[in-house]
N, C-alpha and C positions, 0 to 999 in steps of 0.2 A: 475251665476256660479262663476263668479270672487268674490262677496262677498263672496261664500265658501268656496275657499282656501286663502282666506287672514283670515276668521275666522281659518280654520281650519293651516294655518300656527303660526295665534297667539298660538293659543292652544300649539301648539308642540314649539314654542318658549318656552313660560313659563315650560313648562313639562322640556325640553331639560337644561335651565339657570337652576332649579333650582337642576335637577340629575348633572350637568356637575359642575359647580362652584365650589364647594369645592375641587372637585377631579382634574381638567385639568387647569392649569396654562396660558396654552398656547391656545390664542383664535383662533389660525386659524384650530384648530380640531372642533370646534364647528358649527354645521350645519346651525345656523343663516351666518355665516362667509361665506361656502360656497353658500351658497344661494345667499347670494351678489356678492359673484363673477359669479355666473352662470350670474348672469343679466346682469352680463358686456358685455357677448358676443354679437355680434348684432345678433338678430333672435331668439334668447332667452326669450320669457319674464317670467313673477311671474309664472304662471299657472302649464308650462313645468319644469323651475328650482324647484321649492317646488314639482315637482313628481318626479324629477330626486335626489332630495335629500332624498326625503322619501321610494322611492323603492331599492332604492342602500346604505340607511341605512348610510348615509354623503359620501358615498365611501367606506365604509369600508370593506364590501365584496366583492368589484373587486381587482383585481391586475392589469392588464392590460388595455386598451381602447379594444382589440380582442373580451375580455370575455365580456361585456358592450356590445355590437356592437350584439352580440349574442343572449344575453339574452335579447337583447328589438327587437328582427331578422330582422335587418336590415341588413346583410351576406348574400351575393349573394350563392345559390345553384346550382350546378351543376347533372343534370335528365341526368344521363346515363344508359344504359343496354345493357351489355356488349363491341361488339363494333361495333355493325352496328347500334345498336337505342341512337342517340344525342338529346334528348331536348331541347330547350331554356333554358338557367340559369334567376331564379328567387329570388326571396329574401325569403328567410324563414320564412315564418310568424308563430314561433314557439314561438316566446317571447310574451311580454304585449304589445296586440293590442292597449289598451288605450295611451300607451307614446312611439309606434309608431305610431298610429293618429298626434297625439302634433307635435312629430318632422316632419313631414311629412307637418304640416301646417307651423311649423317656416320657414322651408324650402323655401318658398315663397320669406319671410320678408329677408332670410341671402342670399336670392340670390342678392338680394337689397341694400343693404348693410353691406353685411360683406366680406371683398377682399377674402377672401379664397374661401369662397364657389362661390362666383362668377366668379371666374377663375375655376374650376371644372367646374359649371353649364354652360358655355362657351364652354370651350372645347370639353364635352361628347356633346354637341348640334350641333358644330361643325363639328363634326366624323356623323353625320346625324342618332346621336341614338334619342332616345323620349325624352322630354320633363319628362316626367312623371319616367323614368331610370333616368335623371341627378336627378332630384328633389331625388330620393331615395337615390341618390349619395350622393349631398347636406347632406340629415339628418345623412346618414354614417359620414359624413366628423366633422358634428355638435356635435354630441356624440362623437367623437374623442376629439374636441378642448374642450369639456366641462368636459372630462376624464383628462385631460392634466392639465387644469386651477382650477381644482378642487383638484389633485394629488397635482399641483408644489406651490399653495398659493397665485400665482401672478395676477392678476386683466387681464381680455385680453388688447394684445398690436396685433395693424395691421400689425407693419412693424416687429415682434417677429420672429428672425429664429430659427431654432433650427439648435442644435452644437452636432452634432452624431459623438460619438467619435468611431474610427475604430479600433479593433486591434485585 
């Protein structure tokens, strides 16, 4: 399976260099570019980043990390009717099952090593929810940083805060 998306990465390499090259100056639009940054993350690997670069089309049709988060339903849902019947909230499984499988299995690997998600995965475990909530947590959290590093150009960094300006 891993020799198909390395073939099938080559393929859309070559296809991608040789539509892009004359026209885009600047390499970090370029989906090879992102794809390297996707690996950066820890929990990430070839399999997950080359689908998250090929279903999201380099990024170019999200604007947000919310709408991403969405479309692959990882978004907690809330079953209510009216207001005596509460449901359990669940996650939407309204997106691609396929690259919520993936993140679902990296999830494992970034609780392992990547600080973010393991202070998440900690916490929500802590609070005495599942195992299997935090891990969905986890992939939320994963599509989030891979939204971010793929938007901003910058390679992942652990100790990276972000600087939310208020006004």
């Amino acid at each position: 399976m891993l020799e198909l998306a390395l073939a099938t990465y080559a393929i859309l390499f070559s296809f991608w260099s040789i539509t892009y090259t004359p026209t885009i100056q600047n390499s970090e639009n370029l989906p090879s570019f992102k794809f390297t940054l996707l690996t950066s993350i820890p929990g990430i690997g070839i399999k997950t980043a080359l689908f998250l670069v090929v279903i999201t089309d380099g990024f170019s049709k999200i604007e947000k990390a919310s709408q991403l988060c969405s479309y692959v339903g990882v978004t907690p849902t809330i079953r209510e009717s009216g207001s005596s019947v509460r449901g359990r909230s669940r996650i939407s499984k309204m997106g691609n099952k396929k690259l919520r499988n993936l993140l679902f299995l990296c999830a494992f690997n970034a609780c392992k090593y990547n600080k973010g998600c393991k202070e998440i995965y900690d916490r929500i475990v802590a609070k005495g929810k599942s195992k299997k909530l935090a891990l969905i947590a986890v992939a939320n959290k994963l599509l989030k940083q891979a939204f971010a590093i793929a938007k901003s150009g910058l390679p992942y960094d652990e100790n990276y805060v972000s600087v939310l300006h208020k006004g």
